[in-house]
N, C-alpha and C positions, 0 to 999 in steps of 0.2 A: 574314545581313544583307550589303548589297552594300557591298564594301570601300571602306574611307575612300580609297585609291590609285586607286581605280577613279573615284571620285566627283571627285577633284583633278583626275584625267585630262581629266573632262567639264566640268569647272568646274562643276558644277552639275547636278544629276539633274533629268530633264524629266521631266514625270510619265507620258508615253507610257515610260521605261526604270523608274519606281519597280517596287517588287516589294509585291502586297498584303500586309499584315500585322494577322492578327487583335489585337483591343486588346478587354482584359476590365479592367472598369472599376470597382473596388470602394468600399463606403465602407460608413459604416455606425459604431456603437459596439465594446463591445468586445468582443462573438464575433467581431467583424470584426477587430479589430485585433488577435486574435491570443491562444488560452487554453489551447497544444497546445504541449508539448515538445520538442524531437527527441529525448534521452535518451530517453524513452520508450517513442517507436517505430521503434530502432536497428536497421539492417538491412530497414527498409521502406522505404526510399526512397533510390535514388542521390546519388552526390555534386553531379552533376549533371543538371538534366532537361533533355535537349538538346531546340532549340528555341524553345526559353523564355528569356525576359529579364523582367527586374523593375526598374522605374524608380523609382532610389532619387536620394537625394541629390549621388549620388556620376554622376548620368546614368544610362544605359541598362546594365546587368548583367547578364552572366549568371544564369541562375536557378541558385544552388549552395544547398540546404540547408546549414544549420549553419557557411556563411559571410558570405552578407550577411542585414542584419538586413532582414525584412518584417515584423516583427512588436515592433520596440521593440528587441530585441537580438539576434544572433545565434540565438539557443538556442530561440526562440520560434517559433511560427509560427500562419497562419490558416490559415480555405480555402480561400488559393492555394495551397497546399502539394497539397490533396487533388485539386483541379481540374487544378494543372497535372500529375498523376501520370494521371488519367484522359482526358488529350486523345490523337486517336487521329492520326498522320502529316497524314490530311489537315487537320488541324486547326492545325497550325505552318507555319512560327514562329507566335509567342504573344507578347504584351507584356502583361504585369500594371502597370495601377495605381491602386495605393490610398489613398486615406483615410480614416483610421476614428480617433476619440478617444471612449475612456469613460467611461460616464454621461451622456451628453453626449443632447440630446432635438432633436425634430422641431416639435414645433410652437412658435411666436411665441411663447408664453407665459412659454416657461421662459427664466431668464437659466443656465445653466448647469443647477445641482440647485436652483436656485429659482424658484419659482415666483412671478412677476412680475403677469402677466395682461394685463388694458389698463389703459391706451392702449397697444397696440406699437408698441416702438420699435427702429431698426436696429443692430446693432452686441452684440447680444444674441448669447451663445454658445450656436445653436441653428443645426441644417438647414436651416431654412425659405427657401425659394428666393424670396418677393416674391410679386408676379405678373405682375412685368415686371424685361427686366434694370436698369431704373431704378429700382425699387420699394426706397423708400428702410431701409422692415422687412426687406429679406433680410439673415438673421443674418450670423454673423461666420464661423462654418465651414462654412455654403454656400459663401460667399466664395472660403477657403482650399483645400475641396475640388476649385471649379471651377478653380482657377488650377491646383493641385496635375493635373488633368486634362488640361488645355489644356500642361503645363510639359510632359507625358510624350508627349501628341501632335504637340508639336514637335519633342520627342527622337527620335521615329519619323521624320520628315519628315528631319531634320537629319541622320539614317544612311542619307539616299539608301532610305526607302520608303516608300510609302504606306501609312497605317494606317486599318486599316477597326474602327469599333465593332461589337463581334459581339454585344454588350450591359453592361447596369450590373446589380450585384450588390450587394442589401442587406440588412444585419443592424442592426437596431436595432429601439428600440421599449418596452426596459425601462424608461427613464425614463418615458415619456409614459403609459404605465400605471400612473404615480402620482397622475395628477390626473383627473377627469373628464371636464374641457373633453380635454385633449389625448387623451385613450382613447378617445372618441367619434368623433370627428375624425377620425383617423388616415388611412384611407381616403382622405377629401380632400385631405390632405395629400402622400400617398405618392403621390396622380396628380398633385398638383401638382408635387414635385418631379421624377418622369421625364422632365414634361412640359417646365418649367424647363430641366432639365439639356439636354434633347433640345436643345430654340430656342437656348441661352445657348453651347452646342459647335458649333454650326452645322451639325448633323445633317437632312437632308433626308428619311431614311426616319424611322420610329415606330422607336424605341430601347428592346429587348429590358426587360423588367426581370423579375428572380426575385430575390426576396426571401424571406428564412428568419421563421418562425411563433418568437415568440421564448415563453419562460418556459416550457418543457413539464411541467415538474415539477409537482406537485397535493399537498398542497396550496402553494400559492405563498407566499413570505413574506411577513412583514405588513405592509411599506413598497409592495408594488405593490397598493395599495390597489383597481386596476380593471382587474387582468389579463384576467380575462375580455371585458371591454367590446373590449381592445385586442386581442386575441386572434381575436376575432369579426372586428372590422374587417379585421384581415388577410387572414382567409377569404376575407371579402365581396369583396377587391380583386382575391383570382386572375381572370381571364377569364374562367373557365366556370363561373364561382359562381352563375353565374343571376341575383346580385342588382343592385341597380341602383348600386352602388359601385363593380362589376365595371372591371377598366381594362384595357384592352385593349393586345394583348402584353403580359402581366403573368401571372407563373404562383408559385404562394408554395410552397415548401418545408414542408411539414408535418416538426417536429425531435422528434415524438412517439417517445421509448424512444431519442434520441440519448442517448449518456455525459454524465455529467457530472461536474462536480467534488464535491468534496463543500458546496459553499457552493450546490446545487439554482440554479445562475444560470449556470455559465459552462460551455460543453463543454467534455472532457479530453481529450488526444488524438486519443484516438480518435474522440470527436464532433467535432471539427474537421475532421478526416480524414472522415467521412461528410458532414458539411454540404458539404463545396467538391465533393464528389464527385456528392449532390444539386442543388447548384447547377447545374452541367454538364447532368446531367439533365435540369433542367429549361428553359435555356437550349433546347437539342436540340427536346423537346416543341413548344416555340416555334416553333422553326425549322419543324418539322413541320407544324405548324398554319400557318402563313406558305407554307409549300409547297401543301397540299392548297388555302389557298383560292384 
């Protein structure tokens, strides 16, 4: 990062001196927010990932496992942990950031873990982006998210660099696999919000999106009463699914034989460690696919 001295020197960084800085944009419930130890996997990962910064509360961070908290506390972590251990030189500097709360659903419907329905109304603890940034239904942690986004894109700016979206990364999905409206849906909704997210950051290119296949485990508990519905729809969302829900730049994470914990919901370790490391992957694929057309 180009030094705060340097930066006082110029009064001010002109964007012909900024230096590009990739920005990986997470959000999502709680695979996202984090269901992997560090205790656990002691000596896999340095104290620090150079290159890498995490925009916490506290501003812009170095990325240190097992001392600032990405994941609720210290001792915890997501898959930023996995993604930023598989980023390769050309790929840094890096800025992580995240929002993710558990339980927490996508579609209008839900006010949190309840299910409301219509008429929707705003201010509901839900993703759901609107359809416009005035659309008075966008929930309360779209809201939170986009600011929590917009807060770290500043933070980048504010260190004297330009920060470039290389994409948004999402895990969510268990909730809305409790009801049938939001199971079915889903699809629509997850291009609704890239879409959202994209217009509402004031992103001019189409904004990367890979998203993780949530609930792998068979059979599933008895409260995700339409996993399969939601499950399908995620399929249908990758790009090259053929079907007509397909969104483009958008490639899903299949989490089939990831770890888990013993409660069949949340990865362990080492599944968070494979999820953030498929993320990456599939970002790349993206890129790939963006290159050949």
């Amino acid at each position: 990062m180009r030094s705060l001295f340097l930066s006082f020197l110029l009064f001010g960084v002109s964007d012909s001196l900024a230096e590009p800085v990739k920005v990986y944009l997470l959000g999502g419930q709680s695979n996202m927010q984090g269901s992997g130890t560090l205790g656990t996997i002691e000596g896999e990962y340095p104290n620090e990932i150079p290159g890498c910064q995490f925009h916490s509360k506290k501003g812009l961070v170095p990325y240190q496992p097992g001392k600032i908290a990405t994941a609720g506390n210290v001792k915890r972590f997501g898959p930023e942990l996995g993604m930023a251990l598989q980023l390769t030189e050309s790929e840094k500097p890096a800025v992580f950031i995240k929002y993710a709360l558990g339980g927490m659903p996508l579609h209008p419907g839900w006010d949190g873990n309840k299910w409301l329905g219509e008429p929707v109304q705003g201010g509901r603890r839900n993703f759901f982006p609107g359809l416009t940034a005035e659309d008075p239904k966008q929930g309360a942690l779209y809201q939170n998210m986009l600011q929590e986004f917009r807060d770290g894109l500043a933070a980048v700016k504010a260190a004297g660099d330009e920060p470039v979206v290389a994409g948004f990364f999402w895990m969510q999905g268990e909730q809305d696999s409790k009801h049938e409206t939001s199971a079915t849906s889903y699809a629509q909704n997850l291009a609704l919000l890239r879409d959202r997210l994209q217009a509402d950051l004031g992103l001019t290119d189409k904004l990367p999106l890979v998203f993780g296949q949530v609930l792998p485990h068979e059979p599933a508990l008895a409260r995700f009463t339409h996993r399969d519905e939601v499950r399908q729809q995620m399929a249908h969302s990758d790009q090259n699914s053929g079907k007509p829900e397909a969104i483009p730049m958008a490639r899903m994470v299949t989490t089939d034989g990831f770890p888990l914990h013993k409660d069949t919901v949340h990865f362990n370790s080492k599944g968070q460690l494979k999820l953030g490391k498929a993320f990456l992957t599939g970002l790349r694929s993206l890129d790939s696919n963006q290159v050949a057309d």
